[in-house]
Phi, psi and omega in degrees: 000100178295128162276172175265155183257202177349104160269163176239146175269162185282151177301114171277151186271112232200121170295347189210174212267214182282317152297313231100337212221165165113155186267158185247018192248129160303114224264335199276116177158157172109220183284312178317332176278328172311287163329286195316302198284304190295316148002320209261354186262307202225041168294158201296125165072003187269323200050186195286001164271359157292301193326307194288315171299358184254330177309314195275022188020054179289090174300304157339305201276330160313301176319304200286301187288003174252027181250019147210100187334280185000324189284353175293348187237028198259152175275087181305182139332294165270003155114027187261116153316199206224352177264311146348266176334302163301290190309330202275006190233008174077353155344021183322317189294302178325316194278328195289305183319301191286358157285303164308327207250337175111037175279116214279158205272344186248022187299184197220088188322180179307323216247039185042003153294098159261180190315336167292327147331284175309295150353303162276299192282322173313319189101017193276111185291293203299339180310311193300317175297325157303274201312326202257343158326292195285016169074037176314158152315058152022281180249024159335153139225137194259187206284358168247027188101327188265151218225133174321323205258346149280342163240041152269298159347293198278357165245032169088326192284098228279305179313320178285311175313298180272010169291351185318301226233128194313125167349191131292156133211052120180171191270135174309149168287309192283323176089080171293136184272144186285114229199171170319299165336294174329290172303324168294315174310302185340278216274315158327302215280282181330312174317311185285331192293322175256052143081007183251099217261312193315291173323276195336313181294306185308328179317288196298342165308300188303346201282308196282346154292002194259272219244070168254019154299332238236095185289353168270308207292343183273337169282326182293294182315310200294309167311336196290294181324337220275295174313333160255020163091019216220066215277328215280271171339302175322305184293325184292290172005267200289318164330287194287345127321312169300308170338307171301303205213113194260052172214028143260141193290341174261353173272323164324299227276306165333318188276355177268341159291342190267327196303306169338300189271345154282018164093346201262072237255323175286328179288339177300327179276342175275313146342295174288322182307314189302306190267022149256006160279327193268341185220069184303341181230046137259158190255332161268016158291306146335327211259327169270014136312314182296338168291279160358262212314298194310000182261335166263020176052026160273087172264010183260317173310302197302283199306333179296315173300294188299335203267286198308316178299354189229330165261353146280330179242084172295343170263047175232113176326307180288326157305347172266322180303301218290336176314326196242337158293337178291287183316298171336297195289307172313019185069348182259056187319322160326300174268015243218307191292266210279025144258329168327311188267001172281321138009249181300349170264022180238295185234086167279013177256315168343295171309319179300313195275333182269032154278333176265356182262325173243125164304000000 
């Protein structure tokens, strides 16, 4: 039984930094972009033919000097790679080669900066997209603090933001206003779309000390819980979003799936009862009632819920199975026959096997 996933808040346009706190003047910049162009001359054992390859952003010459891997791990002064270096001067055909060669994509210079720093403040978009391809950090914070996706931010750059951070496709439900709270959902939602679910809860925690009203940021958690195994958690989550706003629909369905996968099959069915008074043609809430009930042994119950599920969603497969495994066991072969060949237009190696299993 699949929870439903993510919701997203639309980006908000937001005054302060990923905490809330924090100085907004960007530190990367000066001298340091200075240093970063003398770097490039005379960092240890590279010479002046990195500098020239990365200025004419010379794929050819890159190749030839990576024909000792080593130079992928050389050191500046301040601790700037050659991946460094390529981001602050935009050097993309360079960074994918020294990426290809092995380059770590989050090092971290003297100053806890990485090439995706440099990256955000220079403005090189596509250099930020190649690094963030490779699961760049976002929310690095180098030693003031500062974050890629704050000095993108703090220069404006609407473009450079969103390649950070994944689109919208739907609006919060509770509409939360944008505040700290707000940056912590941000900064959650990223985390959970690449999987970083652990990192994602703590985010979504820090949110709900803000916006602890906000029944999405609490459906977004319950997905987290859900996604690291904590079934329990989850469910107090996806609870506590209907609490807020009970007429939500992805939280109804979740929360009859976590009752579900924790043995609780009449509570479960009350979950699902609840969210088909609000939404009556979803079908796969139908279709896991019909799971429910046959675990509580209402198998009358059980075909009525598949049978409403197959007739809102004829293409959906699963309310035909469990129908002709159901009807079968019951002696009712008959009625049993044209969900089998409706089936069998879906799934025929499905259909094939309960052709062998009821003859």
């Amino acid at each position: 039984m699949p929870v439903r996933g993510l919701i997203k808040h639309p980006f908000p346009a937001v005054n302060r930094g990923p905490e809330g706190r924090g100085d907004m003047t960007p530190s990367v910049g000066g001298g340091f972009v200075a240093l970063c162009t003398l770097l490039m001359v005379i960092i240890g054992g590279c010479g002046p033919t990195l500098s020239d390859a990365l200025r004419a952003d010379d794929a050819a010459l890159m190749t030839r000097l990576l024909e000792d891997r080593r130079i992928v791990r050389k050191r500046g002064a301040k601790g700037e790679t050659p991946l460094h270096l390529a981001a602050n001067n935009g050097s993309r055909r360079c960074a994918t080669l020294l990426i290809a060669a092995g380059a770590e994509i989050d090092a971290r210079d003297a100053d806890g900066r990485t090439p995706l720093h440099l990256a955000a403040f220079r403005g090189h978009r596509e250099l930020a997209a190649l690094l963030l391809q490779q699961g760049a950090d976002i929310w690095a914070a180098d030693h003031r603090g500062q974050t890629p996706y704050h000095l993108a931010r703090v220069n404006g750059d609407k473009r450079m933001l969103a390649l950070m951070l994944p689109p919208p496709d739907t609006m919060t439900e509770s509409g939360a206003a944008p505040g700290a709270g707000m940056e912590w959902f941000t900064q959650g939602h990223s985390l959970a779309v690449v999987g970083l679910y652990v990192r994602a809860i703590e985010a979504y925690q820090k949110g709900l000390r803000y916006e602890g009203g906000d029944a999405t940021i609490f459906y977004n958690l319950g997905i987290c819980y859900q996604k690291v195994g904590q079934p329990v958690r989850a469910l107090e989550a996806f609870e506590s979003a209907v609490h807020i706003d009970d007429e939500y629909e992805k939280a109804w369905f979740n929360t009859g799936i976590m009752r579900a996968e924790l043995g609780q099959y009449q509570r479960a069915t009350e979950a699902f009862r609840t969210l088909l008074a609000i939404a009556p043609q979803d079908a796969p809430a139908w279709l896991n009632l019909g799971y429910c009930y046959e675990r509580l042994g209402r198998e009358e119950d059980a075909i009525v819920a598949w049978r409403r599920a197959a007739e809102i969603r004829p293409d959906m497969p699963e309310p035909l199975y469990s129908l002709v495994v159901m009807l079968h066991t019951r002696g009712r072969s008959q009625e049993a026959a044209p969900y089998l060949r409706r089936l069998e237009a879906l799934d025929d190696q499905a259909a094939a096997a309960l052709k062998k299993s009821y003859p």
